[in-house]
N, C-alpha and C positions, 0 to 999 in steps of 0.2 A: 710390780707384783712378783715375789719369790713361785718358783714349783718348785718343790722339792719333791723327789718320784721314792716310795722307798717299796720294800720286796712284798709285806703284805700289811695287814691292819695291824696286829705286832708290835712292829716295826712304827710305824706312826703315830701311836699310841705312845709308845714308848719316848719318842722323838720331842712328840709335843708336851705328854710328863715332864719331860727332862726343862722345857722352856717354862715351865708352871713353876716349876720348884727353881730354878733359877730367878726369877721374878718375887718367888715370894722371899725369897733368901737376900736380896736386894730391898723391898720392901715386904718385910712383915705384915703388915695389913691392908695390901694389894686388893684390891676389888677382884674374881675373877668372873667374866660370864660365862655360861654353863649351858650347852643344848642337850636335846631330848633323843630319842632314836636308839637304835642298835649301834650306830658309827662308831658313836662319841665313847663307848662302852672300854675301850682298851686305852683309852685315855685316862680315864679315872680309876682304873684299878691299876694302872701304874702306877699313876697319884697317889693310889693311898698304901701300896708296897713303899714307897721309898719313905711314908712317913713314918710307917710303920719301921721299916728298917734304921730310920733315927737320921735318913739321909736329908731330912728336911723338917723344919718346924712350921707346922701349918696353921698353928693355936691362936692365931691374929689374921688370920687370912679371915674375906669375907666373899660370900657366892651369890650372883643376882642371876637372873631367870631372864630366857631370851623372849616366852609366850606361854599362855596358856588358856586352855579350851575354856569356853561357855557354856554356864549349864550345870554344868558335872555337879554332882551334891559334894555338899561339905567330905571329906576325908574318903572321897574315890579315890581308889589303889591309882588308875589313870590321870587323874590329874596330874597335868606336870610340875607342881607344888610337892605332890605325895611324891613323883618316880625324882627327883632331884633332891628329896631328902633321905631316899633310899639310895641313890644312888652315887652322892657325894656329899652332901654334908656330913651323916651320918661315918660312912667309910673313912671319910679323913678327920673321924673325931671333934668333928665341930659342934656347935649350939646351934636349936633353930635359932638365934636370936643374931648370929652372922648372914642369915639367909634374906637375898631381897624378892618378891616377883609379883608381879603386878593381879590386883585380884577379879578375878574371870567371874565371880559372884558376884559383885558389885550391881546394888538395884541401880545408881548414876555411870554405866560402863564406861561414858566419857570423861568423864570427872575421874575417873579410877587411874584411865590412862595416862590424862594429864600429870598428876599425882605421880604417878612412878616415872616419866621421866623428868619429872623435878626431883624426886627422891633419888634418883642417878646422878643427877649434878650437884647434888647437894652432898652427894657421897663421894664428891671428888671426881666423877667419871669412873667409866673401866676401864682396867688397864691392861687387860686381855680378855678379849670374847672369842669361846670357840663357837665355830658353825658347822651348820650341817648343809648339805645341798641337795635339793627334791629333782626328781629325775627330770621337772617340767625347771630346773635351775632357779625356784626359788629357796631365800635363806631368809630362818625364821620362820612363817608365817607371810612371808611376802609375796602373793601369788604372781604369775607375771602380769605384767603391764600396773606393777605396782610403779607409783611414785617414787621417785630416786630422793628426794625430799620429804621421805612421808617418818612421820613420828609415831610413837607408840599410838598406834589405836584399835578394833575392830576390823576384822577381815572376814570375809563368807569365803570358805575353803572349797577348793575343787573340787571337783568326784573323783578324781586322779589321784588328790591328797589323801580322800577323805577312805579311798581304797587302799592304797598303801600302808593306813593307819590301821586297818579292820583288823592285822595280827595283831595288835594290841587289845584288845576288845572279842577275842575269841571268834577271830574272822566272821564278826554278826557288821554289816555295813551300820544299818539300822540306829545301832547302837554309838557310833561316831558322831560327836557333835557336828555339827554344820558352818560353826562358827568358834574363831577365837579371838584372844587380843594379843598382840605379837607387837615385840619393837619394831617402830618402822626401819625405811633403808637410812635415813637421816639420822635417826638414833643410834643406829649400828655404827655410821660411820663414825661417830664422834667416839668411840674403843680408841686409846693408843696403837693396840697390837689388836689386829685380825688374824687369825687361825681359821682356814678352813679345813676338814678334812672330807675327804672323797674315798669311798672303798669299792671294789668290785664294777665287774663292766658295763652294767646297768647305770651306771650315774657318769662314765665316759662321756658322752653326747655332750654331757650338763658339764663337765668340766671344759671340755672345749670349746663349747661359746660362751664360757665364761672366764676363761683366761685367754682365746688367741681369736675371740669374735668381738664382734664392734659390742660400745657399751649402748645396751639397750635397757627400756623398761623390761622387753618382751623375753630378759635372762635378767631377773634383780639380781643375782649373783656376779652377774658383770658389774655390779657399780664398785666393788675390790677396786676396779683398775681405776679409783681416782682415791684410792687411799693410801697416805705414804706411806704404813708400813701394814703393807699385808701377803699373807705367806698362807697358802696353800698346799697342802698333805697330800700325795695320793697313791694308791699301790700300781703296782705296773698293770693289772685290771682297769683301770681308771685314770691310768694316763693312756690309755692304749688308740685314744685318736686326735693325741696332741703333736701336731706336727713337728714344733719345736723340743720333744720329747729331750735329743740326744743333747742339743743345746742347753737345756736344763739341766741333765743331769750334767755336765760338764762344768755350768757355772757354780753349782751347788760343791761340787767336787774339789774346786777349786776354791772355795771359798774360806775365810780368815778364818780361825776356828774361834778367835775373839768376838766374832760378830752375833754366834749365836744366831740361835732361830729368828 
């Protein structure tokens, strides 16, 4: 597993922009995966400056969905259908008809699930999914003591999660689903490139047992450490109790500038 430590979210956004558009500039019709949250937020609006700026052609690029909630009525602002058509297909000038995610409406929710991770393999795989990390170190929808083998399916979300989420929702709890369908850690794994990004000191703890603690269910974000190529974002807020911090920055520092992210 890569850490790369950089100064703020800015800075990492910018970082992991730059390996998006390198990837699609190599392949044109790149699958990319795509999460929800505040994080992921400087990520994508780099994405879509540099396409804007003509520094990248995105017009073949394709976007799949990490989860999304149950429940929600057809064309809620909050579903993550709605905030990832607002919030990158749209900005990099896409068609909904490049956009994949699995449907959280679904009267057979099991059958739904199944379905989108055949619809992923059928789409060639991803070829980069970016992640986000819950302060309790799940990714995705994966809560802990999720299955390190678990496939897309249904998860009842924590009150930890489910609080976390309430800014979205006009901090009403109430109003948070209680449940979604989220790739599992097994379908994550199968991504070529992992990206996670981490910001601010609140999600610290969660990067630490997840890149320099044993790999457990009880951090799904630990299962990174059995995938060959994944790389990890985080500002010095969020490396700030990784022991190996200086060692990081050092190899990163030193790194080929050929290798890229």
């Amino acid at each position: 597993m890569e850490v790369v430590i950089v100064p703020d979210a800015k800075a990492g956004g910018e970082l992991i922009a730059e390996a998006m558009a390198a990837l699609v500039r190599r392949k044109p019709d790149a699958l990319l995966g795509v999460a929800t949250g505040s994080t992921p937020l400087p990520v994508y609006e780099a994405l879509a400056a540099k396409v804007r700026a003509g520094q990248v052609d995105a017009s073949r690029a394709r976007i799949c969905q990490l989860d999304e909630y149950v429940g929600l009525p057809a064309g809620h602002p909050e579903s993550y259908r709605a905030v990832v058509l607002r919030e990158v297909v749209e900005p990099l000038g896409l068609s909904e008809s490049s956009f994949m995610g699995p449907d959280g409406s679904a009267e057979d929710i099991v059958a739904a699930c199944e379905a989108y991770d055949l619809a992923l393999a059928e789409a060639g795989g991803v070829d980069l999914q970016l992640l986000g990390i819950g302060t309790d170190g799940h990714i995705g929808f994966n809560e802990p003591c999720s299955s390190l083998a678990s496939r897309t399916r249904i998860k009842t979300l924590t009150e930890q999660t489910r609080v976390d989420n309430a800014r979205f929702f006009d901090d009403d709890l109430e109003q948070v689903p209680h449940h979604v369908v989220t790739q599992g850690i097994g379908t994550i794994l199968d991504a070529r490139h992992l990206v996670l990004l981490a910001t601010g000191e609140g999600k610290a703890e969660a990067v630490a047992q997840t890149v320099e603690g044993p790999l457990s269910a009880l951090v799904p974000a630990s299962a990174l450490q059995l995938h060959r190529h994944a790389t990890v974002v985080v500002d010095e807020a969020a490396a700030s109790k990784l022991k190996l911090a200086d060692y990081f920055r050092h190899t990163y520092a030193d790194k080929p500038s050929w290798q890229g992210l």
